[in-house]
N, C-alpha and C positions, 0 to 999 in steps of 0.2 A: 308680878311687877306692875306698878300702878305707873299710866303712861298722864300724863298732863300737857295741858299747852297752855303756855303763857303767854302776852300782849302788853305790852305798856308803849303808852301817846301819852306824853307827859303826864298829866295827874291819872289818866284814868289806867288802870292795871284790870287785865281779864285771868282768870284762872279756870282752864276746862278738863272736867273730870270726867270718870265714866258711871257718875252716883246720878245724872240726871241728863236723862237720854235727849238728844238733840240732833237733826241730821247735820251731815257734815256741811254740805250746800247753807246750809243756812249758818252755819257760824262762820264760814268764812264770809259771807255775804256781808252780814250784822258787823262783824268786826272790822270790815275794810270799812264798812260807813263812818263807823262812830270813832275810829283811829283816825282819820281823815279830819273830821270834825271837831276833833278834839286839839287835832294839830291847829286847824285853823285860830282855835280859840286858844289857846295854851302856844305863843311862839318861843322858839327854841333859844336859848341862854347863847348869846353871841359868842361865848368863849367855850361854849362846850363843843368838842368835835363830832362831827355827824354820824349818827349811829348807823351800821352795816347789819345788813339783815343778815341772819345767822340761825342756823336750824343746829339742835346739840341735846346730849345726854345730861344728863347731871349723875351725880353717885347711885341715886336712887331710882334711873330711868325714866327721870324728867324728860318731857321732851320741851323746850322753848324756842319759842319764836320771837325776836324781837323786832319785827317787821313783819306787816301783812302784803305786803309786794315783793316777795320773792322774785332774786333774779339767780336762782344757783343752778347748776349743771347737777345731774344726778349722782353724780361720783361726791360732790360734795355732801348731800345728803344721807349718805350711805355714812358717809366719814363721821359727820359729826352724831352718826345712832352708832355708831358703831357695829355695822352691821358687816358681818363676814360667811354666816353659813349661808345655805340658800333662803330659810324662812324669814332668817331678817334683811337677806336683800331684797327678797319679795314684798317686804313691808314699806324696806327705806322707798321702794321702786312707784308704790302704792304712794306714800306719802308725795312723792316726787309731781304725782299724774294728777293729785286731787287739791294741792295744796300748792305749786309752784303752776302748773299747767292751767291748774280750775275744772281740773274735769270733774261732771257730775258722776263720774261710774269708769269703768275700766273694762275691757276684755283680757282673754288672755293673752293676745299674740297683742296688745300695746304695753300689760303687763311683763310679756317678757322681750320684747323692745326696748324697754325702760328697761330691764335688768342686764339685759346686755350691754346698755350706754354705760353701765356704769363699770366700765373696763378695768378698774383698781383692785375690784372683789369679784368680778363674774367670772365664772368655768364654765366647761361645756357640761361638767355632770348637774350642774341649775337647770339645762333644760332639757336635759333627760330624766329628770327630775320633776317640773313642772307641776303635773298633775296630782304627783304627790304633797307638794308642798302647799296646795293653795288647796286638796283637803283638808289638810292640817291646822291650816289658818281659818278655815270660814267655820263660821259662827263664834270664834276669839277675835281676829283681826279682820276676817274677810266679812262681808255682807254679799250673799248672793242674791241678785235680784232679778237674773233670768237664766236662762242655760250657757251663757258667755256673757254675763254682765255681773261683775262683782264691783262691793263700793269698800273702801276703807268701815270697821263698825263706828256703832255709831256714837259718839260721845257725850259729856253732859256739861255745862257750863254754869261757873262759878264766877260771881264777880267777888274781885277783893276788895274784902271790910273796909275798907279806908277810903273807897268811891263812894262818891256822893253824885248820882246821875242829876237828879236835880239840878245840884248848883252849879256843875259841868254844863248844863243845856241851858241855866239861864242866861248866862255870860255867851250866848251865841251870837247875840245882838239881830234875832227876827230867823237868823237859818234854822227852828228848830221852835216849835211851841207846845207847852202845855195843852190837850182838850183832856177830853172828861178820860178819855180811855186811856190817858198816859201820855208820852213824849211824841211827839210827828215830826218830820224834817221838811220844813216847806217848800215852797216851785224855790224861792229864790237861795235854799238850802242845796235844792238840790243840782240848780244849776250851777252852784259854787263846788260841791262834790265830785261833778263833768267835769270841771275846768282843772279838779286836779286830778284827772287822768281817771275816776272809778269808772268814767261812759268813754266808748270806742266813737260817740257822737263828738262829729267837729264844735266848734265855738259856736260857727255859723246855723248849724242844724239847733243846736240846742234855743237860740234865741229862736229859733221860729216855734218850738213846742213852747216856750218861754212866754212867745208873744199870743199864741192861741188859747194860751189857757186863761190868760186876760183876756181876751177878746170872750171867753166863757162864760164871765158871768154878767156881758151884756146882750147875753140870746135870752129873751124871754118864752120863747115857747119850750117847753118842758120834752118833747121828742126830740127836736134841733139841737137842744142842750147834751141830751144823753148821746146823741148818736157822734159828735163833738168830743163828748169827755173820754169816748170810748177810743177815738182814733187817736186822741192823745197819751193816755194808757199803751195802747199797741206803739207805738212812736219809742214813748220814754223805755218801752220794755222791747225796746230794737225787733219787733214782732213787725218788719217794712213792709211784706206786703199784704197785710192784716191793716194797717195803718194808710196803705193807699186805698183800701176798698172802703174802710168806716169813712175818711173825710171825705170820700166822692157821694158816700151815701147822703151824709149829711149838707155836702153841697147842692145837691139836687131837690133834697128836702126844703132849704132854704129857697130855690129858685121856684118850685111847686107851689110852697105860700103867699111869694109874689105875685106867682099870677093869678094865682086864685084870687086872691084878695082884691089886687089892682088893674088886673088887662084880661080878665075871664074871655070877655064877650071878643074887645080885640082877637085876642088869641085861637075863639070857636073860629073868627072868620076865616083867619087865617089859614088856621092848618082845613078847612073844606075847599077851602081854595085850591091846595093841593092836594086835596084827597077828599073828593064829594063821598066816599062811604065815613069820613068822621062823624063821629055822635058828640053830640054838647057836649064836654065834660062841665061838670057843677062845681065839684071840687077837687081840691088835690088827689084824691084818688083817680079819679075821673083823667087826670093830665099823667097819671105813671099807667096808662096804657098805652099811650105813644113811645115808641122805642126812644132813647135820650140823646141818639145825633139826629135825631127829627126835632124835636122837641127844643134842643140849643139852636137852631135854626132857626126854628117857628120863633124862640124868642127872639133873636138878632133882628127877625122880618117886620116883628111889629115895633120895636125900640129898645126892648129891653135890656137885650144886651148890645154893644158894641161891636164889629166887623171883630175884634182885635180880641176882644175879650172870649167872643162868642169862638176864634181859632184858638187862641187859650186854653179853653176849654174842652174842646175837642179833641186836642192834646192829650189833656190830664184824662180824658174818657177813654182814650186809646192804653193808656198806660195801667187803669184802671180795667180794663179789660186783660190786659196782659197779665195783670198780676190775680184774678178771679179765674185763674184756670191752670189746671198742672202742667206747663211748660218749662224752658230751659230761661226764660227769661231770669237774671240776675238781678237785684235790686238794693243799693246799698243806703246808708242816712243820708249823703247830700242828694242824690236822686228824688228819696221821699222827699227832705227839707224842700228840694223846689216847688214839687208837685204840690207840699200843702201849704206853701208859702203863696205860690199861685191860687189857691183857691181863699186865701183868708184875704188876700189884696183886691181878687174881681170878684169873690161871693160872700163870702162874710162881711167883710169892712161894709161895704157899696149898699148891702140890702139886708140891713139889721130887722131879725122879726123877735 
């Protein structure tokens, strides 16, 4: 039985087969983009009634989708595969974790959690059964990818003949450009994509990755840039406390060139002032030998930074330390958003190199 999945967002319609392998993680990712996208460009017909996401068989063992934001209960997806022995609950159950939930993978005891919520079809002989049904299935339906880690297999995807990607992306008006290697979805694409819900990132969070990455292409020095592009990456890819350690680095990098470049000598006095074993530093390397709450000090002392900025700072160094170490510390997007919002208003904006 040939299993398919289909997608349509007004003009554009997706067809995925198992004739050209693709992992699942990634078609559902692709297709929440470009459904999303396509909606924004293609608005819906006033009088047509709003379509209900729906998972279903067809004669043939179609499986469709007509919604890539799933909001169904597992009992419904069982219903609409028609799924009653235990192999096909195990499937619908599978479908259920990877494709409604988003999980990248499955174990067994979430595999048969998922089989049990679906109260309509489950018996007790399914998980006395268990073992045998998911060898049954792997390498047909199952992907085993560790000793308790099984994935839906994996499928291949077909767009239908009657899209035209193209003319769908140029009508985006700027969310979406042509370069040489094919279609890209831009900052202002993608922060319209947030807004309808595909980022767990607030409104507010995303205008600050939004605003940084402008602020990006007026760093002239080519290290500050990459160490920059890099915390905005971990940010946009909710990687938070990968994103608190890149922009502290590059904030400090920033502050390093200042004084090399404009308070060198100041700054030797200073810090031998309070520490007569100090050596000249010459250059910025020379100044990331001083630990970095000396160092935000040292600058406050001679002008550079501000009473206000320089506690700012100090802050973000505190938090920045939390998050550079395996603790219990917790860290979510409006937390990050301050922390690099803090740093792109007192060290990016203030001391452009």
């Amino acid at each position: 039985m040939t299993t398919k999945i289909q997608m349509r967002a007004g003009e554009v319609e997706f067809t995925l087969e198992s004739d050209m392998p693709i992992a699942v993680s990634d078609i559902r990712d692709f297709l929440a983009q470009v459904q999303e996208l396509a909606q924004s460009i293609t608005p819906p017909t006033p009088t047509a009634p709003p379509s209900s996401p729906s998972i279903g068989n067809t004669a043939n063992g179609q499986l469709l989708l007509e919604d890539s934001t799933l909001k169904l209960h597992v009992n419904s997806v069982a219903e609409r595969l028609n799924a009653s022995s235990g192999p096909e609950v195990a499937v619908a159950s599978a479908a259920y974790l990877q494709i409604v939930q988003g999980k990248q993978s499955f174990t067994r005891k979430e595999l048969l959690d998922s089989m049990k919520a679906a109260t309509n079809v489950y018996n007790q002989n399914m998980s006395s059964n268990l073992s045998a049904i998911i060898k049954t299935l792997t390498g047909s339906k199952f992907n085993q990818l560790a000793n308790d880690s099984y994935a839906a297999a994996e499928a291949g995807l077909k767009m239908g003949k009657s899209w035209n990607p193209s003319a769908t992306m140029s009508r985006s008006k700027g969310l979406a450009i042509n370069v040489p290697d094919g279609w890209e979805i831009t900052d202002s694409g993608r922060n319209h994509l947030r807004n309808l819900g595909i980022s767990s990132l607030s409104p507010a969070a995303v205008q600050v990755a939004f605003d940084l990455r402008a602020h990006l292409t007026k760093l002239q020095d080519a290290n500050t840039r990459a160490f920059v592009e890099e915390a905005i990456k971990c940010y946009e890819g909710e990687l938070y406390r990968s994103a608190i350690v890149m922009s502290w680095i590059a904030a400090v990098d920033v502050l390093h060139r200042i004084v090399a470049s404009k308070h060198l000598s100041a700054f030797n006095v200073e810090a031998k002032k309070v520490d007569p074993r100090w050596k000249d530093a010459a250059n910025e390397d020379g100044l990331g030998r001083m630990n970095e709450e000396a160092f935000l000090i040292r600058c406050a002392s001679i002008g550079v930074l501000g009473k206000n900025q320089k506690d700012t700072l100090l802050s973000a160094l505190n938090l920045r330390n939390g998050c550079g170490h395996p603790n219990s510390l917790k860290v979510g997007p409006n937390m990050v958003a301050s922390h690099i919002e803090a740093l792109l208003l007192n060290v990016f904006e203030p001391f452009p190199v």
